[in-house]
C-alpha positions as CSV (number, residue, x, y, z in Angstrom):
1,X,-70.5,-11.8,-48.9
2,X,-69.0,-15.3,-49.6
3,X,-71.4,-16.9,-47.6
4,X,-74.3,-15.5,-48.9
5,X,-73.1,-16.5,-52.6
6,X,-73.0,-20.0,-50.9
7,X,-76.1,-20.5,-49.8
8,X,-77.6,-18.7,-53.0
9,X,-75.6,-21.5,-55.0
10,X,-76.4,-24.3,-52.4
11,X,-80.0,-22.9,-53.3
12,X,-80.1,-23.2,-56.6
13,X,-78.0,-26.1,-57.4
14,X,-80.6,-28.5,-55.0
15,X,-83.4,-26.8,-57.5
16,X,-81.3,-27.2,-60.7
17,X,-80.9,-31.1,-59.6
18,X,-84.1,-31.6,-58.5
19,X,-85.2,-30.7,-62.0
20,X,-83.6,-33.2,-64.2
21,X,-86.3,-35.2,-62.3
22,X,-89.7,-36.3,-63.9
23,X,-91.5,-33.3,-62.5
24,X,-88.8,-30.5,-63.0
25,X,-88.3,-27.6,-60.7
26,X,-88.4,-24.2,-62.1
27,X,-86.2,-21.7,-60.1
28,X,-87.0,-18.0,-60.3
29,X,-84.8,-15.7,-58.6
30,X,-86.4,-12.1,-57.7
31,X,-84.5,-9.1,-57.1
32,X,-86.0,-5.5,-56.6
33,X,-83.5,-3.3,-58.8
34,X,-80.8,-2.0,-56.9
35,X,-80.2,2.3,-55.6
36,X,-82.0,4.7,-58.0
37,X,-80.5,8.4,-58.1
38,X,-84.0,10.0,-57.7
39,X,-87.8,9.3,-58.0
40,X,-88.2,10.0,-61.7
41,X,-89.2,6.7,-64.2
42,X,-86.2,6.5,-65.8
43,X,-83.8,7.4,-63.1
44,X,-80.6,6.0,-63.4
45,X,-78.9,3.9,-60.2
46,X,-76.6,5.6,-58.4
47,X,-72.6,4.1,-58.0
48,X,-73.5,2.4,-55.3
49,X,-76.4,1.1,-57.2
50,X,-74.2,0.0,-60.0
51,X,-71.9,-1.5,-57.8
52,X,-74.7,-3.9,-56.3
53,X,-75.7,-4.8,-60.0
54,X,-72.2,-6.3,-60.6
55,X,-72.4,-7.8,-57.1
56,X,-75.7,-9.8,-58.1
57,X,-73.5,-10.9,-61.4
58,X,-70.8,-11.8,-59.5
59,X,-72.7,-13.5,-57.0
60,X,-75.0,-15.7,-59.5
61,X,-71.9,-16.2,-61.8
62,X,-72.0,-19.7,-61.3
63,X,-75.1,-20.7,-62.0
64,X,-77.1,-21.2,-65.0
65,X,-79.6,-18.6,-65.5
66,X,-82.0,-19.3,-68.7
67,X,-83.5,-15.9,-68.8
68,X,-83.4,-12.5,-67.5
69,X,-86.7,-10.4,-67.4
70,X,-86.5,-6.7,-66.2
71,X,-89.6,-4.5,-66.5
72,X,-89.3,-0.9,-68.6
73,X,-87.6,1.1,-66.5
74,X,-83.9,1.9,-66.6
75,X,-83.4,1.1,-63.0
76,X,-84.5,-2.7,-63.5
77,X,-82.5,-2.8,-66.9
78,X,-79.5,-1.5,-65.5
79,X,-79.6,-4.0,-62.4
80,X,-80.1,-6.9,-64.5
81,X,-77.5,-6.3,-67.3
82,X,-74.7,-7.4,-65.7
83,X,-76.0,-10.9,-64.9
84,X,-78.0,-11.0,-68.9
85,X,-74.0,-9.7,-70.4
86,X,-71.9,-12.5,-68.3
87,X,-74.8,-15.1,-68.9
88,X,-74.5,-14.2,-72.7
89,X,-78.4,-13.1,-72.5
90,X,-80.9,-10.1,-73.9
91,X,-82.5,-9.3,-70.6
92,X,-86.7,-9.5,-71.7
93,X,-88.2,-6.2,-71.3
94,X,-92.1,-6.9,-69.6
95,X,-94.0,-4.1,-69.0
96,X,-95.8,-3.2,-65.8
97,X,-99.7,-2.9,-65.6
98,X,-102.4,-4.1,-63.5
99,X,-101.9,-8.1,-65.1
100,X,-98.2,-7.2,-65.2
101,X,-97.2,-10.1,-62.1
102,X,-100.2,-12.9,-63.3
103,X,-98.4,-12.3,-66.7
104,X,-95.2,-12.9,-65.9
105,X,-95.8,-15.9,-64.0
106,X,-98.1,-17.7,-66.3
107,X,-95.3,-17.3,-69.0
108,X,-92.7,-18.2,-66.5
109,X,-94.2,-21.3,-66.1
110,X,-95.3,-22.0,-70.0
111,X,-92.0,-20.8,-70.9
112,X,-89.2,-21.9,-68.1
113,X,-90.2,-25.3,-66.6
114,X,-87.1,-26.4,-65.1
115,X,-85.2,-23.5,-66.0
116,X,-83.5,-20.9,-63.9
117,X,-84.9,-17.4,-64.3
118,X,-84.1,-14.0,-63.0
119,X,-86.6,-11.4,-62.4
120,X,-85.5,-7.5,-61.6
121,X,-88.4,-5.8,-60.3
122,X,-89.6,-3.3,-58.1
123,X,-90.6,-3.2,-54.2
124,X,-94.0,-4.3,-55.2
125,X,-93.6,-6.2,-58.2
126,X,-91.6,-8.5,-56.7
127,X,-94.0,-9.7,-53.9
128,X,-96.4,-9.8,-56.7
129,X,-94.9,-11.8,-58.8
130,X,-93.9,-14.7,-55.6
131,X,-97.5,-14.5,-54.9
132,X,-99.0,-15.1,-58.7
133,X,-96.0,-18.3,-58.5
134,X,-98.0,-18.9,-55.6
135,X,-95.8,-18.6,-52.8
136,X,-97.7,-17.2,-49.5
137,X,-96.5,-15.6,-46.3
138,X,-94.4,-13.0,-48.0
139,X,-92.5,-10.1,-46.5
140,X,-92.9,-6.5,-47.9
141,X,-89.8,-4.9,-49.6
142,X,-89.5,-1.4,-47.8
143,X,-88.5,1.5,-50.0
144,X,-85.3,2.2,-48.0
145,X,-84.2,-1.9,-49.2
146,X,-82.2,-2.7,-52.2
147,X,-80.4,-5.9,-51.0
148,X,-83.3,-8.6,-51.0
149,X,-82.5,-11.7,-53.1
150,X,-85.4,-14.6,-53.4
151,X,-85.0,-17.8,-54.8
152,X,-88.5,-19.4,-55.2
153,X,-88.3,-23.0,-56.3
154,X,-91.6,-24.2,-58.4
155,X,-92.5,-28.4,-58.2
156,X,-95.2,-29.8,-59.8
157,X,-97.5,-31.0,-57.0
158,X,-95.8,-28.7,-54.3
159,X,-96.4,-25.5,-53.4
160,X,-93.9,-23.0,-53.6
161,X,-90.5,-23.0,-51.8
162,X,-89.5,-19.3,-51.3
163,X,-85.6,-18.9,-49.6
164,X,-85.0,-14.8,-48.8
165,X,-81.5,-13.9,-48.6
166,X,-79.4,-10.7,-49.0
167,X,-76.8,-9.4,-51.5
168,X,-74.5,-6.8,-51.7
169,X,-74.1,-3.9,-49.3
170,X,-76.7,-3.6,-46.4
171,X,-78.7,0.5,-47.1
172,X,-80.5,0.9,-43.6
């Protein structure tokens, strides 16, 4: 557990320094939210599901995170509201739809360069969302995974840096 809060940190703090540079570095972090207690919309996590949201707090506690964006659903909410309390944040609510990932990553960029963001999504949103920041090469989240933690680092003139770790309990 400590090591994976290491690298995350080792992670991010080479991206946070890299972006008091002339070309900043804009570090999104992407998390699909964490165990749901059923298959409904609003389903709420489960106690292991909390659990794992308070891990991801305690695990980015250290860094600076500018924003937290969750889409509508309670399961993304509740995952990202531990992180959005301890940073002093409003988690930002974005809706999901068919230009739900270009969206967010167009205002991700307009909004956040060489900021740290975190983005609670779903199994496919997530992807999505890398690939609109223009990362390639990307895994798929299976359903049965709640422990995936990207941090994508953003340079002007680079293409995409994507580092996938894990958090939290390992569910398989």
């Amino acid at each position: 557990m400590k090591r994976i809060a290491l690298i995350v940190l080792a992670a991010v703090c080479l991206a946070t320094s890299l972006a008091a540079a002339p070309n900043p570095v804009t570090t999104v972090i992407l998390v699909r939210h964490a165990e749901k207690a059923n298959q409904e919309d609003e389903s709420p996590l489960t106690p292991a599901g909390t659990e794992r949201a308070k891990e991801l707090a305690r695990v980015l506690g250290s860094l600076k995170i500018d924003a937290v964006y969750t889409t509508q659903f309670r399961r993304t909410k509740d995952t990202g509201a531990p992180t959005a309390e301890a940073k002093g944040l409003t988690a930002i609510v974005r809706n999901t739809g068919p230009t739900y990932a270009a969206d967010l990553a167009k205002h991700i960029r307009a909004n956040h360069a060489g900021q740290t963001v975190l983005v609670v999504g779903h199994s496919n949103t997530t992807i999505h969302v890398m690939a609109a920041l223009g990362a390639t090469g990307l895994p798929e989240i299976p359903e049965s995974e709640y422990d995936n933690l990207f941090v994508l680092t953003d340079a002007p003139g680079a293409a995409p840096k994507v580092v996938a770790l894990r958090f939290g309990a390992a569910v398989r």
